[in-house]
C-alpha positions in Angstrom: 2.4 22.2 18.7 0.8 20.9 15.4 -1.2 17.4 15.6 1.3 15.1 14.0 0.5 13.6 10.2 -0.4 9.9 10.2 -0.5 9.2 6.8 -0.7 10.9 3.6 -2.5 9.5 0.5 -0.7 9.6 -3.4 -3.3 8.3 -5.5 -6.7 8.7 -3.4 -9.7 10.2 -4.9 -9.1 13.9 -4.2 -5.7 13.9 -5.1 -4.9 16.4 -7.7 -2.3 15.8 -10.9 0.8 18.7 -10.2 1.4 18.5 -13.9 0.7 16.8 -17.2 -2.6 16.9 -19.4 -4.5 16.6 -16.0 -3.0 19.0 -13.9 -4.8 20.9 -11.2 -7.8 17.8 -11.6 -8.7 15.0 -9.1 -7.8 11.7 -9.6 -11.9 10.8 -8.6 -12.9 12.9 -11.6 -10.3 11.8 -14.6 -10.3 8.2 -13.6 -13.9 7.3 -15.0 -13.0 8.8 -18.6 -9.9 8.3 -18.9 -8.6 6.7 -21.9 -7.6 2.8 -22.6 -3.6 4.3 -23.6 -3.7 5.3 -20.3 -5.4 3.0 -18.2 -4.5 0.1 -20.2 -7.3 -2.9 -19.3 -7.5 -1.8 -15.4 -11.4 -0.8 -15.1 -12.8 2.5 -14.5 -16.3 1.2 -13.3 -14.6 1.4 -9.6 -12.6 3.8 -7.7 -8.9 4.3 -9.1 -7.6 0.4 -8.2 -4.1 1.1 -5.9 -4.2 3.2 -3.2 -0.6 4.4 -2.6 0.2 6.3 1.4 2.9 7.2 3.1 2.6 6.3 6.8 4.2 8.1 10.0 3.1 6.3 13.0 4.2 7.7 16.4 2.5 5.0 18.5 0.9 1.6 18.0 -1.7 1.2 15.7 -4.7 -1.1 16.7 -4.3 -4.2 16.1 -6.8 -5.1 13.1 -7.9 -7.2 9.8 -9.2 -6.5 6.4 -11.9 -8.7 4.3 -11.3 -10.4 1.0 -13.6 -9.5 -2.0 -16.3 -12.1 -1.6 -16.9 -11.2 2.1 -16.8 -7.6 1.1 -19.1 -8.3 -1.7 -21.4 -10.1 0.1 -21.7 -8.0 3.4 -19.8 -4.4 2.6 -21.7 -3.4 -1.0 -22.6 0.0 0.6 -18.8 0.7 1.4 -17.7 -0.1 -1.9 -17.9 -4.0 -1.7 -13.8 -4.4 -2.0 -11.9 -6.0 0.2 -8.1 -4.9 0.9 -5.0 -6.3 0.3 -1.7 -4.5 0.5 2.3 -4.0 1.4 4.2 -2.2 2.9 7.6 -0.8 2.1 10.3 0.8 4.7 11.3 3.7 3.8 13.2 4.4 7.0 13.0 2.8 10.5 14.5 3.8 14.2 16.1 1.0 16.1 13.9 -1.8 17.7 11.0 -1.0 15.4 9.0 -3.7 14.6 5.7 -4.7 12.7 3.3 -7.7 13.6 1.7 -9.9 11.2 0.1 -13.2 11.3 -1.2 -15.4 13.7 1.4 -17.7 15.7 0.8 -21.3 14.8 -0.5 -22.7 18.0 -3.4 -19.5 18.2 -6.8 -20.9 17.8 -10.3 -18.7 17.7 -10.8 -19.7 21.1 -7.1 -18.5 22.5 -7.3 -15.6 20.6 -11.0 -14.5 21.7 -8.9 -15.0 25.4 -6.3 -12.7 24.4 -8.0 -10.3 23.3 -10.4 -9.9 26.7 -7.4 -10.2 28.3 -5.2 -7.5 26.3 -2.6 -9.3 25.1 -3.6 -9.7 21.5 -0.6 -8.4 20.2 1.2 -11.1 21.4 -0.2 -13.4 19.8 1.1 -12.1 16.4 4.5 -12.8 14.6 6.7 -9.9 15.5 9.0 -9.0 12.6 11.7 -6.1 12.9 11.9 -4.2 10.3 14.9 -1.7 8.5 15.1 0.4 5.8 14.5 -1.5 2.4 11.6 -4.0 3.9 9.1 -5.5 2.3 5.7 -6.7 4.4 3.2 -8.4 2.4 -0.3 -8.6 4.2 -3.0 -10.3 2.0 -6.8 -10.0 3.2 -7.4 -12.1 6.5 -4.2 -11.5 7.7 -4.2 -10.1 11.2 -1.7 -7.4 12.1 -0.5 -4.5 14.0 2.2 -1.8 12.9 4.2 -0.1 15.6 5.9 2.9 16.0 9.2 4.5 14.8 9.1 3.8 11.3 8.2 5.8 7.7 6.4 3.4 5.2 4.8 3.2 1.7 1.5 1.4 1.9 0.5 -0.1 -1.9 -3.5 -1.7 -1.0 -7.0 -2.7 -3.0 -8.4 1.3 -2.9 -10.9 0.1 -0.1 -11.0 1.1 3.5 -12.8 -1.6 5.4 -10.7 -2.2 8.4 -11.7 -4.3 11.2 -10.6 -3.7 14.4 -10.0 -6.5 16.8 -7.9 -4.6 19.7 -6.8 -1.1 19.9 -5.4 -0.8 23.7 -7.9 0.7 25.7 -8.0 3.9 23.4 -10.7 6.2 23.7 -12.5 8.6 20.8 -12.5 12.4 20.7 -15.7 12.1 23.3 -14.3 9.9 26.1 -16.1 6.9 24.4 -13.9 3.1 23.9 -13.2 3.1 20.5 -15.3 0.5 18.7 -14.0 -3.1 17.5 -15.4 -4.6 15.3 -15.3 -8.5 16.7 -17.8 -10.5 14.8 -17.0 -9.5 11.0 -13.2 -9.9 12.6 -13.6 -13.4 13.3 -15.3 -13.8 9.9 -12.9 -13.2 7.8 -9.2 -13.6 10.3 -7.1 -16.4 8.8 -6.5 -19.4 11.3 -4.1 -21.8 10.5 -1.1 -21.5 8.2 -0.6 -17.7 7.6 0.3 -16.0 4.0 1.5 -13.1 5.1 4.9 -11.8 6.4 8.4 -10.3 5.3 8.6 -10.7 1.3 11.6 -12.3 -0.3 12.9 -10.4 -2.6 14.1 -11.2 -5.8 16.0 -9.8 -9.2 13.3 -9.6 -12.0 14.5 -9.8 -16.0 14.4 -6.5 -16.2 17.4 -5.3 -13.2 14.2 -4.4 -10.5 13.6 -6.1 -7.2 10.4 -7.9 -7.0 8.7 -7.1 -3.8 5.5 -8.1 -4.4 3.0 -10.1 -6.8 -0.6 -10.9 -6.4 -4.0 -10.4 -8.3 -4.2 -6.8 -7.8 -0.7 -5.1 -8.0 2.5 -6.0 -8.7 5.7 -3.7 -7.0 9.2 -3.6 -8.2 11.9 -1.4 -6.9 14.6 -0.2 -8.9 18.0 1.6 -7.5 18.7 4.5 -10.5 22.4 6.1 -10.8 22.7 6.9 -14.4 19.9 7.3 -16.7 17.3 4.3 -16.6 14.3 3.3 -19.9 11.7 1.8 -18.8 8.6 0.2 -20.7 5.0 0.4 -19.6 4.5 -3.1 -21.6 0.5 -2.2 -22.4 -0.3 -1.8 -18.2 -0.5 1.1 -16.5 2.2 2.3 -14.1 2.6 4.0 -10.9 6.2 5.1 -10.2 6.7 6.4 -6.4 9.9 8.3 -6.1 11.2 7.3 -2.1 14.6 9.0 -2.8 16.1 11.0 -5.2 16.0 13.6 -7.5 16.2 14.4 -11.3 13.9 14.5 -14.2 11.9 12.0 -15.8 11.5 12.1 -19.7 8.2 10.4 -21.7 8.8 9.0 -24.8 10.5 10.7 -27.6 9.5 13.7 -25.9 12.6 16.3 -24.9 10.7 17.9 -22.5 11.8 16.7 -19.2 9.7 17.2 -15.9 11.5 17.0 -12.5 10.9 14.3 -9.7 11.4 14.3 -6.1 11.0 12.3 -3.0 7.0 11.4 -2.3 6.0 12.1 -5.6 3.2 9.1 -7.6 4.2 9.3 -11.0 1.1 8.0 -13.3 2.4 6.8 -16.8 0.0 5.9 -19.5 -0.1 2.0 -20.7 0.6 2.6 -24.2 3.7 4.6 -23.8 6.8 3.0 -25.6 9.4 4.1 -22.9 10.0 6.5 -20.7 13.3 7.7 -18.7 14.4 8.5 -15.4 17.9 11.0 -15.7 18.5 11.1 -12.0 20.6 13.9 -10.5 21.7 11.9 -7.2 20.8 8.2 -6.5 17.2 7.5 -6.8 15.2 4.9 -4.8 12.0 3.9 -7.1 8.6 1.8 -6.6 6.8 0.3 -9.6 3.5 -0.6 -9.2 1.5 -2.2 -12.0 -2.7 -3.2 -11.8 -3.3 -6.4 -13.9 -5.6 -7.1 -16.2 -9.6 -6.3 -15.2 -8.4 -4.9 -11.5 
């Protein structure tokens, strides 16, 4: 039986452009030279600045934390020196599945250094249920946990420091405990009043959902039936097709290139408008990098 997919990355560095001027390169290897019409103001000096996944998990994941910048910069340089903030987006989820983020009010350092030699660490996170059309919003310092059951869209800071504070007595491919990582956890872990949680979600100007806003994205989901203009408005764009299919049409352009479910769309900064024609009803995420990210 083949080892089930945990995730699977849309914009990471060895991903490779299906079509378009950069089709059949990496995103790693365009991203440094790639022009300001496309990249607008985002910079090129790091790694490509969203990292968009799909995630499938079958059982618990451990329950872990992620660094802002200046701790990263100041203690992670050799892994890239960027801390991670992201969201996630349901795609789909099976009854009773439910995500944990953010500290209960009453947990301390000390009660949750307890709960974590005792094994109940999980518990003392904010359980949220979650259903199709979620939005979880987990900003650096934010301790959570995802369970099982569910198909997301992850939209994070391109970094992978993850520090893991519990992971339920798992072992590694050798037999060995898999390692936490306790004292950069309790560095960086948010005590107090928490940030993160289950996103309100509002109508923008422009007929999209906003489901969420911070320094380094900015995602909007839009619900397509007839044929839709968008404008990239001098930033560039990622557009994530989660349902539906039809074509998508750049500019004045008549050429028109199909879309499908899973697919990262990349669409320049400087382009006017661009169109999505959809064939059936299409479910859309737009993400947008601000200015220097």
């Amino acid at each position: 039986m083949p080892e089930p997919i945990g995730e699977a990355w849309l914009t990471g560095s060895e991903c490779r452009f299906a079509d378009g001027l950069f089709a059949g390169k990496m995103l790693g290897e365009v991203w440094p030279r790639i022009s300001n019409d496309w990249a607008g103001s985002a910079r090129r000096d790091r790694p490509f600045p969203v990292l968009v996944k799909f995630l499938f998990p079958e059982d618990k994941l451990s329950v872990q934390v992620h660094p802002d910048d200046d701790y990263a910069k100041r203690h992670e340089a050799v892994a890239g020196g960027i801390g991670k903030t992201e969201m996630w987006y349901v795609i789909s989820a099976r009854p009773g599945a439910e995500v944990r983020v953010g500290l209960k009010p009453h947990v301390t350092r000390e009660i949750f250094r307890s709960a974590i030699a005792a094994g109940n660490a999980e518990e003392m996170l904010e359980r949220i249920a979650v259903r199709a059309g979620d939005a979880i919003f987990i900003p650096a310092g934010t301790v959570h946990t995802i369970g099982p059951g569910m198909v997301l869209c992850e939209v994070q800071q391109n970094s992978d420091l993850t520090y893991r504070v519990y992971d339920f007595k798992r072992r590694d491919a050798a037999g060995r405990p898999r390692e936490l990582h306790l004292e950069k956890a309790f560095e960086v872990i948010r005590f107090g009043k928490q940030c993160g949680g289950r996103a309100s979600q509002s109508q923008n100007d422009a007929g999209g959902i906003l489901l969420a806003e911070c320094d380094y994205f900015r995602v909007t989901k839009h619900l397509i039936r007839d044929s839709c203009a968008f404008r990239a408005g001098g930033q560039m764009q990622i557009a994530v097709i989660v349902q539906g299919s039809g074509a998508i049409r750049l500019g004045s352009e008549q050429k028109r290139l199909d879309y499908a479910p899973a697919q990262a769309w990349l669409i320049p900064a400087a382009l006017e408008e661009y169109c999505l024609e959809p064939r059936d009803a299409t479910t859309a995420l737009f993400i947008s990098v601000p200015s220097a990210n």
